[in-house]
C-alpha positions, 0 to 999 in steps of 0.5 A: 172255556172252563166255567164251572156252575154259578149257583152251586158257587154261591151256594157252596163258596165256591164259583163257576164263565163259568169260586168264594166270599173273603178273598186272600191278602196278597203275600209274597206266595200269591201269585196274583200280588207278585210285582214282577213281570207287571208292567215290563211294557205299558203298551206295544202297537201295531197295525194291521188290516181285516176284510168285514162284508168286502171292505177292508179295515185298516186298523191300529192295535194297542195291547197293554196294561192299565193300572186302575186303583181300589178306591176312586181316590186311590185311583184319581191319585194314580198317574198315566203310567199307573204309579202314585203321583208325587206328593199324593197320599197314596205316594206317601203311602207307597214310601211307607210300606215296609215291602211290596205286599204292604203297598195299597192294592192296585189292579194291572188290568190287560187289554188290547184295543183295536182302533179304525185307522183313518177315523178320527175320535172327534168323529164319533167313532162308536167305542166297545168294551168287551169281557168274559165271565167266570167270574175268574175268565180273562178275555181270549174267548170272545177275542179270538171266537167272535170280534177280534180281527183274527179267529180261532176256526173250530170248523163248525165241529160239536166233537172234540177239535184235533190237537195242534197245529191250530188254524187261526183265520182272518175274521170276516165277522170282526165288529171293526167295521162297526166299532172300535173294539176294547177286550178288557181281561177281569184284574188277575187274569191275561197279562194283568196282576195285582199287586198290595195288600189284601188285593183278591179282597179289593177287586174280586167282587160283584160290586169291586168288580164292577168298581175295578172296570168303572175306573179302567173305562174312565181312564180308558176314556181320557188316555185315548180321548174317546169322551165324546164316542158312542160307547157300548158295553158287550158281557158274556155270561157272568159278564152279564151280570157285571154288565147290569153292575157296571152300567148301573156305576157308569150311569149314576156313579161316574156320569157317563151316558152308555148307547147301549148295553149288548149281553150275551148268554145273560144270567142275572138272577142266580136262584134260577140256575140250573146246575143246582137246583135242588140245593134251594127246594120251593124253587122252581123256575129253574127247571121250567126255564131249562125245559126249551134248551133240553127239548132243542138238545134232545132233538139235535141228538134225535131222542125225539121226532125231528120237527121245525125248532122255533115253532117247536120250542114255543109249544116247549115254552108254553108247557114249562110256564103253564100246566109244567109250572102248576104241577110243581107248584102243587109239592107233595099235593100233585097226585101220582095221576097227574105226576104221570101225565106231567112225566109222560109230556116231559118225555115227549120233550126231552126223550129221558125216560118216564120212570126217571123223571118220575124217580126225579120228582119231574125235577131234573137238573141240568148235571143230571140231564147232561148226563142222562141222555146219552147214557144209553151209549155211554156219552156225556151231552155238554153243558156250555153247547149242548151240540157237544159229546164226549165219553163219560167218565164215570158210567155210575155218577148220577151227574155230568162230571164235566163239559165236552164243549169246554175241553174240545175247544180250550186248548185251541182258543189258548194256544193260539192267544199265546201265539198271537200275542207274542207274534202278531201284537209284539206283547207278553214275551217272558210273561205267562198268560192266565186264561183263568184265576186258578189260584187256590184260594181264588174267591168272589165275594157275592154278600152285596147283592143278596147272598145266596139269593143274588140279582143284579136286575134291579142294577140294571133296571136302574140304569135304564129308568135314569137314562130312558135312551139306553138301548139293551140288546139281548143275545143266547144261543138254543143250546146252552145250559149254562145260561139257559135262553129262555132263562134270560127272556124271563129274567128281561121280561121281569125287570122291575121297569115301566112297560114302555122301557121294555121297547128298548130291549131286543132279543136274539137267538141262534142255533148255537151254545154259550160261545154263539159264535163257536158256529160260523153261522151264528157268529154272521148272524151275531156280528149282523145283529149287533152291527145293526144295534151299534148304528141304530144307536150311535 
């Protein structure tokens, strides 16, 4: 899963699930405007059946494209198979674009939907939408590691996976037995293209971002008639923070009610990210909040005593928001005596050596960590599951210079999607499936929430002061440094809301990474806990 860092992104026009503000107009040489190959087949439908916790689930699923415009007018102008309807405005502007790229720009979003068969939706059968980060991820991660009905088996390795043949296995941990399921691909990836003009710049945003995954829900909502369902929104990484923005626009933009927010690896607060701190010196908190996910690093790979995790991070924590904050605080103030004894307990922490972290100021980021820790025997620690390992490219670099998690399991998560599709789902033959927005000049534009210093708390701080009943469930794995855990705990526990608003937050975390669900045994206890949050909110 190739994401690259979120702040440094920000700060240097060029993004992480994980790239810059004005985005392209969409020619005949984007590949993300070119028509072809768009809508060859609105849907295709199959069935098929999982076994979750013995009960074995017949469902129906429908992969397909749905085509959502740039503006809510624009979009209520567009008809059930994604064209302008006759007579409409956008229809004449439509006929009057000298060729394709002069068309108004419209988003031909990819899904696949999973429907429990034998349940009608007058039933209240609760309803999911689902999504990855990136920004620029399509779905497949969470599709085929965690929910979908079929999964990726990565066999419990923190090494990389042996080249094809993959295995894909039926997913006994599928959210079926919960939930409806919808796996949303972000406009421009999977399946999905845009076409018009000036596209990039219509739907890659925080805000057209979360603008363009507003209308697919309503059109989602009417097209299969679920109004009247439970229905739950479920973010990975940067679909975190598309979750604050969407739940925000679902609740007060488009009146609907959501059951439940479910975030996973969050990052909302962006100044606080730790692949590139000192690109923003006075801040902090980055370092402090990364502290516990190197301290659960560095004993998983025993450059420290082993010892109980839990109760050994709560002493973790206690340090980095305590005596480790007051000596940052200090700057240039902070004497060489009690820089000394700060060094001396953070190498008691992380097992990186005294002079380093001295030499580093008591600042080191997460690049920096990943790449020191191991070095002694020429390894990289990864950055997405810090369990991973590889070989170091470049033994003299100060940073890490990419993820062994991302490349021991990409290919895997990929080639298998590619197959599934075509094979099992019946869609997407001839077409080309884009895990990713490469495109050269793929950008995101961030200026609406505070560029560089960008968070969308307060969005969803809003969304839960409007509806007092919406449920938040927060998820993180110990080993990820991507989206550190206790980052996110910080960052829920400093929402600008009442303190009676804050029961309605859960949190939970998992011996495992970024992608929790990469380790069966944190995907049981994920599917369980969020199993357990859709019915006690339904």
């Amino acid at each position: 899963m190739k994401k690259f860092s979120l702040f440094t992104a920000v700060l240097c026009a060029v993004v992480l699930m994980y790239r810059p503000a004005v985005a392209h107009a969409a020619g005949d040489d984007n590949p993300a405007a070119k028509p072809a190959e768009t809508t060859p087949a609105l849907t295709s439908t199959t069935t098929g059946t999982v076994t979750v916790g013995g009960q074995s689930i017949q469902y129906t699923a429908v992969a397909g494209i749905l085509t959502v415009g740039a503006t809510d007018v624009e979009d209520s102008q567009l008809g059930a198979d994604g064209k302008p309807q006759p007579g409409s405005d956008l229809a004449a502007q439509f006929a009057a674009a000298k060729n394709a790229s002069d068309q108004p720009p419209l988003a031909h979003i990819f899904y696949v939907a999973y429907f429990k068969k034998g349940v009608d939706a007058e039933e209240h059968r609760p309803i999911t939408f689902l999504y990855n980060g990136g920004p620029g991820s399509s779905t497949v991660w969470l599709h085929m590691g965690a929910f979908g009905p079929k999964r990726v088996d990565t066999d419990d390795m923190d090494t990389h996976l042996p080249p094809a043949p993959y295995r894909l296995t039926d997913n006994e941990n599928s959210l079926l037995d919960a939930s409806d399921l919808v796996f949303i691909d972000m406009p421009g990836t999977g399946f999905g293209r845009l076409t018009g003009k000036n596209a990039g710049k219509a739907f890659w945003g925080i805000n057209e971002d979360g603008q363009a995954f507003a209308r697919f829900i309503q059109r989602f909502l009417t097209q299969y008639n679920r109004w009247n369902s439970p229905k739950y929104i479920f973010g990975e990484s940067y679909g975190t923070t598309r979750s604050a923005v969407l739940s925000n626009l679902l609740e007060n933009q488009y009146n609907i009610d959501l059951n439940g927010v479910i975030l996973l690896s969050q990052i909302f607060n962006f100044t606080v990210d730790v692949d590139g701190p000192a690109a923003n010196p006075g801040v902090d908190l980055a370092y402090e909040l990364a502290l516990p996910t190197y301290a659960a690093t560095a004993m998983y790979h025993k450059k420290i005593p082993q010892q109980p995790l839990q109760p050994f991070l709560e002493q973790v924590e206690a340090f980095a928001i305590g005596p480790y904050e007051q000596a940052l605080e200090k700057g240039t103030d902070l004497s060489q005596t009690e820089k000394q004894a700060i060094a001396e307990k953070l190498h008691e922490y992380t097992g990186l050596p005294v002079d380093y972290l001295m030499r580093g100021d008591l600042r080191i980021s997460g690049p920096e960590f990943e790449k020191t820790l191991q070095q002694d025997s020429d390894t990289t620690t990864g950055r997405l599951d810090t369990r991973f390992s590889g070989p170091t490219i470049d033994p003299l670099s100060e940073e890490a210079q990419y993820d062994p998690q991302s490349s021991a399991i990409s290919s895997a998560y990929v080639s298998l999607f590619n197959q599934y599709v075509r094979d099992t789902l019946h869609y997407g033959d001839g077409q080309t499936y884009l895990p990713e927005a490469n495109y050269p000049d793929f950008t995101w534009n961030f200026m609406q929430h505070g560029f560089p210093e960008m968070n969308v708390a307060p969005d969803l701080a809003m969304a839960m002061k409007t509806n007092p009943k919406l449920k938040v469930m927060v998820n993180g794995g110990y080993y990820d440094l991507a989206t550190p855990f206790f980052a996110a705990q910080y960052e829920d526990k400093h929402l600008p809301i009442e303190q009676r608003l804050a029961a309605n937050i859960q949190y939970h975390w998992y011996e495992s990474g970024h992608m929790v669900y990469v380790r069966t045994s944190a995907l049981k206890q994920l599917h369980d806990n969020v199993a357990a949050f859709i019915r006690s909110t339904e």
